[in-house]
KEKOL-220746 format. One line per 4 residues: number of its first residue (from 1); their letters; for each residue x, y, z of C-alpha. Coordinates in steps of 0.1 Angstrom, whole numbers, plus 2048, in hexadecimal, padded with zeros to 3 digits. Layout:
N
NUM = A = X Y Z  ...
end
This chain:
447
1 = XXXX = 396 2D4 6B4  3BA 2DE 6B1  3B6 300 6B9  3A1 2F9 6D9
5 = XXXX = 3B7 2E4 6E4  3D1 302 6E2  3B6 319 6EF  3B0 304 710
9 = XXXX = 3D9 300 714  3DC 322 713  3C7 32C 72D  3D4 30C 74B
13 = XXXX = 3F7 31E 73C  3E6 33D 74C  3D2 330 765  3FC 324 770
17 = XXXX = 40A 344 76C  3ED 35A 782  3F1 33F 79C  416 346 79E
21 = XXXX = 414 36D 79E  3F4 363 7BA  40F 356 7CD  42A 36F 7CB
25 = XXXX = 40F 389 7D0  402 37A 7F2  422 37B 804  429 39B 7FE
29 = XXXX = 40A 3A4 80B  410 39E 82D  419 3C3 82E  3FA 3CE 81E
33 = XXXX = 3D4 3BC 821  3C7 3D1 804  3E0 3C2 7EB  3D8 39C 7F5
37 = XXXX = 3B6 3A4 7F5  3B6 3B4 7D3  3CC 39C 7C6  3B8 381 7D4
41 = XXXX = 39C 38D 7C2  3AB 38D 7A0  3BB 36F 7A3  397 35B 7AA
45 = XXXX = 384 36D 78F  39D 367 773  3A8 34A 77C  384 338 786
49 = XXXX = 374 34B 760  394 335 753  38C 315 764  366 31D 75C
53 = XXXX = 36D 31E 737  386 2FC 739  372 2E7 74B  352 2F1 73B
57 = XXXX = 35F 2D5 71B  35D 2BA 737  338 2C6 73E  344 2D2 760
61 = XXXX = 32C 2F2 76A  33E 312 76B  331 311 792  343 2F4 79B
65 = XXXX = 361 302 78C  362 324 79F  361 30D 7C2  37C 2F5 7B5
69 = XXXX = 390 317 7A9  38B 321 7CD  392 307 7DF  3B2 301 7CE
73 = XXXX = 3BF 326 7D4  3B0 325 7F9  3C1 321 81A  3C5 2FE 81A
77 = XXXX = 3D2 2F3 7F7  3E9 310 7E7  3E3 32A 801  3E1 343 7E6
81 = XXXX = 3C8 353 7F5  3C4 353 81E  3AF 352 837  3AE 379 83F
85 = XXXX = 3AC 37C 81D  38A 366 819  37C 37D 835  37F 397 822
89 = XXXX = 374 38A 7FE  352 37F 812  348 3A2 813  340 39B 7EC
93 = XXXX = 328 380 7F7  30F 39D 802  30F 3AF 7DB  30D 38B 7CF
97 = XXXX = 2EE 380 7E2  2DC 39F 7DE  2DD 398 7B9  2D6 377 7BD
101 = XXXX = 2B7 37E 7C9  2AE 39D 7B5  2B4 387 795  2A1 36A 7A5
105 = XXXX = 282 383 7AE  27F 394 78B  285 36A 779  264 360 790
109 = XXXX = 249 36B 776  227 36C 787  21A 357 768  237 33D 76E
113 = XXXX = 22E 339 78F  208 336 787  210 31C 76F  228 308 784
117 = XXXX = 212 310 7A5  208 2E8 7AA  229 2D9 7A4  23B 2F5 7BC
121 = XXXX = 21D 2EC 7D7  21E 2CA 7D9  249 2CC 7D4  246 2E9 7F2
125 = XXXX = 231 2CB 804  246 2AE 800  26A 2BB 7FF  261 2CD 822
129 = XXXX = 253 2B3 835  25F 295 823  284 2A2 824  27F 2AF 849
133 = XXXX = 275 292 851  28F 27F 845  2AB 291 850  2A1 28C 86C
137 = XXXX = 2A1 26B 86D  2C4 26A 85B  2D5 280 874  2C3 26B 894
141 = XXXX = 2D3 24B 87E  2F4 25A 87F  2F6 26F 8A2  30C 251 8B2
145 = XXXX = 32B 25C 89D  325 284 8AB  33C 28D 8C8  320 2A6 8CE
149 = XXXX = 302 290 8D1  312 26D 8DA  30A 270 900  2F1 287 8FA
153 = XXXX = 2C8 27F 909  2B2 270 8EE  29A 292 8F0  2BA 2A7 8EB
157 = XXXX = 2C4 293 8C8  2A3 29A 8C0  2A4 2BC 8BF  2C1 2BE 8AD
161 = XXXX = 2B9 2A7 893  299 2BD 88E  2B3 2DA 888  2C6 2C7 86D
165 = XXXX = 2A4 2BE 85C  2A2 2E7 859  2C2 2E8 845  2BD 2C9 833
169 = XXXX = 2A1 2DC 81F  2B0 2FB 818  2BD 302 7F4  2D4 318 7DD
173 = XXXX = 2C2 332 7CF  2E6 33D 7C2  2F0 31C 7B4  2CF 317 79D
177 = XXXX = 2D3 33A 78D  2F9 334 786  2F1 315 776  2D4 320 763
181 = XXXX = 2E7 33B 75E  303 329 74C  2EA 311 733  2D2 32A 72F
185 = XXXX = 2B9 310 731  294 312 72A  27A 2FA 734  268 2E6 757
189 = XXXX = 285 2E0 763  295 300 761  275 313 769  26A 2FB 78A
193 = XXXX = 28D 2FB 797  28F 322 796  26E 328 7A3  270 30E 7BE
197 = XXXX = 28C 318 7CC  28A 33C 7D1  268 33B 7DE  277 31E 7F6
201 = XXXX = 28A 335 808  26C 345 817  25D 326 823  27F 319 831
205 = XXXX = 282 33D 848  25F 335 853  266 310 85E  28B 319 86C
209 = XXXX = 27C 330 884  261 31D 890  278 2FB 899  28F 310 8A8
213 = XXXX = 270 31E 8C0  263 2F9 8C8  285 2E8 8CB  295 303 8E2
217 = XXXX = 27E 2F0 902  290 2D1 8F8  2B5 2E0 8F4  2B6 2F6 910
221 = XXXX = 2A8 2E8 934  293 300 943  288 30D 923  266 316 919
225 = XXXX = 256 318 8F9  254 33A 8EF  241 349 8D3  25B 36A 8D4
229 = XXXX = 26B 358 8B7  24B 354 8A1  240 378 8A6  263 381 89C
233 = XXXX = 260 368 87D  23F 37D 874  251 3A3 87B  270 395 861
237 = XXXX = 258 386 846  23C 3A2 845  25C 3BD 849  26F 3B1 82D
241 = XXXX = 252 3AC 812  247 3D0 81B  270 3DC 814  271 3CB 7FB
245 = XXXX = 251 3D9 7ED  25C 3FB 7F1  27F 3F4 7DF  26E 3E1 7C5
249 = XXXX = 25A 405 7BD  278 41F 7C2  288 40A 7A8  26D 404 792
253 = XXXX = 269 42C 795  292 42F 792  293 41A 770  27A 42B 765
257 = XXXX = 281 44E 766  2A7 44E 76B  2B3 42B 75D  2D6 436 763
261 = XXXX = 2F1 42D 774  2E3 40A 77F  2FD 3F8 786  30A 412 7A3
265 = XXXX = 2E9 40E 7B0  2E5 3E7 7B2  30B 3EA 7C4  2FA 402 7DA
269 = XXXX = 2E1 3EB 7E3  2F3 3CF 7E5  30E 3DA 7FD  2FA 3FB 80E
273 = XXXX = 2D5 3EF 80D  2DC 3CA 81D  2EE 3DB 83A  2CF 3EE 83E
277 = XXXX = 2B6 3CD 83F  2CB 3BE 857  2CB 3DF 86C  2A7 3D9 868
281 = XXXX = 2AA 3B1 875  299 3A7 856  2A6 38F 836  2B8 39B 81C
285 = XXXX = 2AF 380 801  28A 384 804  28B 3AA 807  299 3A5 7E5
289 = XXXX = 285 38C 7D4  265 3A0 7DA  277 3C2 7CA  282 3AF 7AC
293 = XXXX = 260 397 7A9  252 3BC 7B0  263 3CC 794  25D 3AC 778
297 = XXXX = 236 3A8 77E  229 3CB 78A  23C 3DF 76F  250 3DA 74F
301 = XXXX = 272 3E1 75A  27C 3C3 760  293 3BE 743  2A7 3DB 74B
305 = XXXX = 2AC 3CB 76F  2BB 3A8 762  2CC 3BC 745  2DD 3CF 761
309 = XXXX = 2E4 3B0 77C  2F0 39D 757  30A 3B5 754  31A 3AC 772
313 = XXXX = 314 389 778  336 380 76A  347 38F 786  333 387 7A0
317 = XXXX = 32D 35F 79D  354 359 796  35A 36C 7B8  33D 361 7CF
321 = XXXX = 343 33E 7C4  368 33A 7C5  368 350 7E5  350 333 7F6
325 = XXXX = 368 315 7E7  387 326 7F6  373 328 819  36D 304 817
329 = XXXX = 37C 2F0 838  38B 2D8 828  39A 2CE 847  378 2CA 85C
333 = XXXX = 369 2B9 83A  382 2A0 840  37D 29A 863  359 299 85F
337 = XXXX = 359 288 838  345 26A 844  327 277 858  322 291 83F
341 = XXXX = 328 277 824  306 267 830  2F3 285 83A  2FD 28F 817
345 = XXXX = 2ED 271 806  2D4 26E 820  2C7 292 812  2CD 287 7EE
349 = XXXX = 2B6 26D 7F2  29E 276 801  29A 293 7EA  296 27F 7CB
353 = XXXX = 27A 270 7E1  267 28D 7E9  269 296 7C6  258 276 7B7
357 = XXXX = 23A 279 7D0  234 29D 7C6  236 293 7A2  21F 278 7A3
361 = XXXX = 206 293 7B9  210 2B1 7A2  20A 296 781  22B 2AC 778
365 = XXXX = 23A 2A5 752  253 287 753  276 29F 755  26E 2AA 775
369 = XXXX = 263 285 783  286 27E 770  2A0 29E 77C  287 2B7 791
373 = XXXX = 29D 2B1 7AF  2BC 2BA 7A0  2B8 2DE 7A3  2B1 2D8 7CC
377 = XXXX = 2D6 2C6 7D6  2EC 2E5 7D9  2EF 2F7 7F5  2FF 31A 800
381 = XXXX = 2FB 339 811  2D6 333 821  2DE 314 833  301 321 841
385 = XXXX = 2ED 342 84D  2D5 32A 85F  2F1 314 870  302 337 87F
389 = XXXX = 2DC 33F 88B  2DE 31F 898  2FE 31F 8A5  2F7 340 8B8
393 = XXXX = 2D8 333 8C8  2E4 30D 8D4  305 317 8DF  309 2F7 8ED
397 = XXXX = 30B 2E2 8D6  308 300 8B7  334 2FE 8AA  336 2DA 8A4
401 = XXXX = 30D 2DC 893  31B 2FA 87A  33D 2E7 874  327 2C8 867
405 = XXXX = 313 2DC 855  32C 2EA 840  33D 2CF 83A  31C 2BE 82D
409 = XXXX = 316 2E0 819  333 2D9 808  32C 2BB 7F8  306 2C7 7F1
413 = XXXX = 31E 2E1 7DE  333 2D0 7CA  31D 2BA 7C2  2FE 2C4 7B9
417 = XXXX = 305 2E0 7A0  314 2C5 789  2F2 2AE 78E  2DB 2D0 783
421 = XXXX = 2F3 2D3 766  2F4 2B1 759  2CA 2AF 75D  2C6 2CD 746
425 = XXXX = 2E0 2C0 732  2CE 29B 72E  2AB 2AB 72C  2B5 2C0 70E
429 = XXXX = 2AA 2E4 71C  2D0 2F5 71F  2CD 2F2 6FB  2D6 31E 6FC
433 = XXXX = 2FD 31E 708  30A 343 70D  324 34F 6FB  349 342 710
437 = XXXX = 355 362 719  333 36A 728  326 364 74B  301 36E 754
441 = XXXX = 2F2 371 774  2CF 370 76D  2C5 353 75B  2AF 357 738
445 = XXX = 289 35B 736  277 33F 744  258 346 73C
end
């Protein structure tokens, strides 16, 4: 007990020292970009593995560290790291997701989804309509206190409440793997939430794009409903399987019969191959959740693939994470705390009760009546991608609709990482801890 009391004083003694050498190194580097971005870099990978390790004896998820780790050294609390600087660290969010999605592709077993095929229906069912429905409502409740909707016609509110019942059901593909990836829990719960929300993703692209076609007419006077969107919908979804689908064999072929090398060539990917898709106008995350589902079920090189993505999870969860806590707007989450405070709880809610109707239709085991919607609170990347789409096309009222959003995403962040945790604590299946000193990205075999 001693000793890891010494242990944990050792590292906030260092966590105190790299802050301080942080600061000295970001005002020199006015002169230079490269050195506070570098710098910058190794001060929120150290020092968020640090707080990972420290707060993990207070049960706090290593994710949820990173953010706080971030937040702390971002542009609003130390200014250790600025905002140029966050720019630039963001270009690390495109290696990260690309992973993310490759790990979450090869981790969806086509006999894990056969098996959990009625509970991820009738949870695809009820958390899309039920939830969509709801936020809806929520948002309408709550338009009053929006400068941008307070004078605006009762068709107009509408339309944007149908928006914010699009983001209200998107989820974190990245937070469920970095929490799973930290217990290395096995079990429902582990294998519903993983299943259900990667394949969500595809189903949220699907309804984005079609409320965006209906409620355009009601946004924009003059406006008609066009079906240019939908056919667009169909050219991204049918384009990026069929990518994906021919990555998923050049590296089923590559592993194979080179197997070297493989972690230049997942970079490659990451950085090279997703400027490629979105040359192409197609989506990143799905192009690679069909090359790594690909690659697990159509061939047996699957554990070389997660070997491989394992080897550099460590790095690249510390840095996408803390890199989204020091972006955080602490400033607009202030200005905005109380409407997102209810369209926060709002969502909360009304997930827990879309999950107990699709248990009782599912007859799903009691843990997931119990903790299934855990794994379905966080929020990241997907939803902030949809708010710029959003933003882009509603110009109107689009700034103010993104700067809600994020500050809602922000507590969806915080938040519900620490929930997932505690549910897989409480329902015994993170019973497999990794070692400290190790952080995976892909989570263990669920199957």
């Amino acid at each position: 007990m001693r000793s890891g009391l010494w242990s944990r004083g050792l590292q906030v003694l260092a966590i105190g020292i790299l802050g301080a050498i942080g600061y000295a190194a970001q005002r020199l580097a006015h002169a230079s970009s490269e050195l506070g971005v570098v710098s910058a870099l190794g001060l929120l990978l150290i020092c968020g593995t640090l707080a990972g390790e420290i707060l993990e004896t207070i049960k706090i998820p290593h994710l949820t560290a990173y953010l706080l780790v971030g937040v702390v050294a971002g542009p609003y609390v130390l200014r250790l790291v600025d905002h140029r600087t966050v720019e630039s660290l963001q270009t690390f969010n495109t290696l990260a997701l690309a992973l993310i999605a490759f790990a979450g592709g090869a981790e969806l077993r086509l006999e894990l989804v056969k098996r959990s095929l009625r509970s991820l229906s009738a949870s695809s069912l009820t958390q899309s309509l039920l939830v969509f429905a709801g936020a809806m409502a929520v948002f309408f409740a709550v338009s009053p206190l929006l400068p941008f909707t307070h004078a605006a016609a009762l068709v107009t509110v509408i339309g944007i409440a149908a928006l914010w019942g699009v983001l209200s059901i998107t989820r974190s593909p990245a937070a469920t793997l970095a929490i799973l990836s930290q217990t290395r829990a096995e079990g429902p719960l582990a294998t519903f939430s993983l299943a259900f929300v990667m394949l969500s993703d595809v189903l949220v692209i699907v309804i984005a794009s079609t409320v965006i076609a209906l409620v355009k007419p009601l946004l924009e006077p003059g406006s008609v409903l066009s079906f240019d969107v939908l056919a667009h919908l169909g050219h991204e979804i049918i384009g990026s399987v069929s990518l994906g689908t021919s990555l998923g064999l050049l590296m089923v072929a590559y592993l194979r019969f080179v197997n070297r090398q493989i972690l230049v060539v997942l970079v490659a990917l990451g950085f090279g191959f997703t400027e490629i898709i979105n040359y192409l106008r197609l989506d990143p995350l799905l192009t690679f959740l069909v090359a790594g589902f690909l690659i697990q079920n159509l061939s047996n090189q699957g554990a070389k693939l997660l070997h491989a993505i394992e080897d550099m999870g460590s790095i690249v969860y510390v840095v996408f994470f803390a890199t989204a806590g020091a972006a955080l707007d602490l400033p607009l989450l202030y200005k905005l705390w109380a409407v997102a405070l209810i369209l926060f709880v709002g969502r909360m809610i009304l997930t827990v009760g879309a999950n107990l109707v699709a248990c009782r239709m599912a007859h799903d085991p009691p843990v997931l009546k119990r903790w299934g919607w855990t794994g379905l609170i966080a929020q990241a990347g997907v939803v902030l991608g949809l708010a710029v789409t959003i933003e882009r096309a509603f110009p109107k009222f689009g700034p103010p609709f993104r700067a809600l959003a994020i500050a809602t995403v922000a507590l969806n962040q915080l938040v519900g990482p620490v929930l997932f945790k505690l549910a897989l604590d409480r329902s015994g299946e993170s019973s497999r801890a990794p070692e400290p000193s190790r952080t995976s990205l892909a989570p263990p075999t669920l199957a």
